[in-house]
Structures are given as C-alpha cells and as structure tokens.
C-alpha positions as CSV (number, residue, x, y, z in Angstrom):
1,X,-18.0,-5.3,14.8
2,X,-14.8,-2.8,16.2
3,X,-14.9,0.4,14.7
4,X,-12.5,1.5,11.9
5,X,-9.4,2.6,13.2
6,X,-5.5,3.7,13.0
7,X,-4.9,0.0,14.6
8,X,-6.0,-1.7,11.4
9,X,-4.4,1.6,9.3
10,X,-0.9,0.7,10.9
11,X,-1.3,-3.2,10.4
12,X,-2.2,-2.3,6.7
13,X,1.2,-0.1,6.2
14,X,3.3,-2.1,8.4
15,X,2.0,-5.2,6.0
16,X,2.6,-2.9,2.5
17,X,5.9,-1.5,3.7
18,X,7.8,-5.4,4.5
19,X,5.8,-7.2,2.3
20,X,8.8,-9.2,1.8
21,X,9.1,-10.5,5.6
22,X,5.0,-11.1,5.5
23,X,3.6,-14.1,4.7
24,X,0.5,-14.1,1.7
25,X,-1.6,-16.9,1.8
26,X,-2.9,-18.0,-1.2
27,X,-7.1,-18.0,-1.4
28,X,-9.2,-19.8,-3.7
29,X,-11.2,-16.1,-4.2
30,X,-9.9,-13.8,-6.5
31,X,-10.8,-10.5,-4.8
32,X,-9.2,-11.8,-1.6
33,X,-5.5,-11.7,-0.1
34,X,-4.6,-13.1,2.9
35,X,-2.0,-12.1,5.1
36,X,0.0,-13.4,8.4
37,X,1.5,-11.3,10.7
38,X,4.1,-12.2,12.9
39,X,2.2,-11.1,16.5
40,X,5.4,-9.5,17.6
41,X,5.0,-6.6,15.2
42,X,3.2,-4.1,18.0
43,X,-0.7,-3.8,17.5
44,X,-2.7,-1.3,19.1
45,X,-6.3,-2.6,20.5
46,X,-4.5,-5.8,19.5
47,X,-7.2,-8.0,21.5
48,X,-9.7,-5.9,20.1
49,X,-8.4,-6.5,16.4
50,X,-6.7,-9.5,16.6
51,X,-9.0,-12.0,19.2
52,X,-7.6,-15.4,19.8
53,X,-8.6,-18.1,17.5
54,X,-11.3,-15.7,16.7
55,X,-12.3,-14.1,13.9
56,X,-12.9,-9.9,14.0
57,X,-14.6,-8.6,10.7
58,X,-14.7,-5.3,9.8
59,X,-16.6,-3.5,6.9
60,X,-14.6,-0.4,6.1
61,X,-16.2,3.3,6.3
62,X,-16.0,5.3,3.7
63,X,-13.7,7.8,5.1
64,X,-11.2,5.0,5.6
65,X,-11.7,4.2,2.2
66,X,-11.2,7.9,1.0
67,X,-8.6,8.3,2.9
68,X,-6.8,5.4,2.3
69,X,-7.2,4.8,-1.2
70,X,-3.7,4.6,-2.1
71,X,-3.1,2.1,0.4
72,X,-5.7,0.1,-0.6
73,X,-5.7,0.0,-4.5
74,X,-1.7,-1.2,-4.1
75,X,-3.7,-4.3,-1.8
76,X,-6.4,-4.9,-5.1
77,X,-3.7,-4.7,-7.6
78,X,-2.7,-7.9,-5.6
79,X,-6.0,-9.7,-6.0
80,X,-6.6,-11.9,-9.4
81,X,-9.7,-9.9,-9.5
82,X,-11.6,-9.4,-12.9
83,X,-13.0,-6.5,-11.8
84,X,-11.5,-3.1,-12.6
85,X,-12.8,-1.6,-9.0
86,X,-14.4,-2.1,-5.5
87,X,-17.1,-0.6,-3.9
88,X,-16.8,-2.4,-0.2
89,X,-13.3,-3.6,1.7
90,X,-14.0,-5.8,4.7
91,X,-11.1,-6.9,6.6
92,X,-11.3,-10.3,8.6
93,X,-8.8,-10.3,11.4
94,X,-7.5,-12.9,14.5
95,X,-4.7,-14.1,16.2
96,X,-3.2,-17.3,16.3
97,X,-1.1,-17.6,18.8
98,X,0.0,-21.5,17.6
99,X,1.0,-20.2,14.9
100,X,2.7,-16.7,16.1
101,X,0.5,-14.8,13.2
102,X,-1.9,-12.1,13.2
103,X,-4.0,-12.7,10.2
104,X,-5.0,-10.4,7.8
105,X,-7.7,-11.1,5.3
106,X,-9.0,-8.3,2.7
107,X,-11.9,-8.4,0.2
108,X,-12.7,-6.2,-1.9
109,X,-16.5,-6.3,-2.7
C-alpha cells in the first residue's frame, strides 16, 4: 500500500475541478464512483499511483481525511449512498494505457 500523498490530493482536485472533461463510470455500489483519467493529465509518483494494468489501493489517513474534507464530501454527495456519512475512504488506482485512462475509484466506508 503507497502512502497518502499530494499525488493522489492533485488527482482528486484536478478530477473535481474538470469534472466535465472526466469520465464517471457508473458502479453497481452505491458508496462508490469511479473515475477515468486521461493519463496525459501530469501525475506525480504516477508509477507508484497509477501501476499498469494494476490495481494500487489506498486506505486514507486521517489527516488526509481532515484535511480534505471538503474535497471529499463534494466526491460522497456523488455516491447514491443511503448513508448520511463515512468513516473510511479507500481509493483504488491504475493505469491503463489501452485505454489512455488513469482510474480513479473512491469508497466511502
């Protein structure tokens, strides 16, 4: 498991901020969205993050979750959840280079 970091910070604002040009993948979960990337957008760590036809999971410190609270309620609010909060975010990523996409998958737990 990679450490918390700004790389998956400035995926997660780069994602909220052009959410229009992103594509959201529908999921069968309701406290799940999925999210692809186009892998031109400039990743830091990106083969750390974002292995090829891998999958990278990472449960989310607390800090991050304090200080990115914001950030990360405007993801939920994007869920079909029933549930009015979360206690846990884990954030699968990988990179498929077929496809051109970094994806981006975030459940809230």
């Amino acid at each position: 498991m990679a450490s918390n970091s700004d790389s998956i910070y400035n995926v997660l604002t780069y994602i909220h901020r052009h959410q229009p040009e992103m594509t959201f993948i529908k999921r069968r979960n309701s406290n799940v969205i999925a999210v692809g990337v186009p892998d031109t957008v400039t990743v830091a760590n990106a083969d750390l993050y974002f292995p090829v036809n891998h999958l990278q999971v990472n449960l989310m410190n607390e800090d991050f979750l304090a200080k990115n609270g914001d950030l990360l309620n405007d993801f939920f609010d994007l869920t079909s959840s029933s549930k009015l909060d979360y206690q846990q975010v884990w954030i699968t990523t990988s990179h498929i280079p077929s496809e051109h996409t970094y994806l981006v998958e975030i459940s809230f737990e």
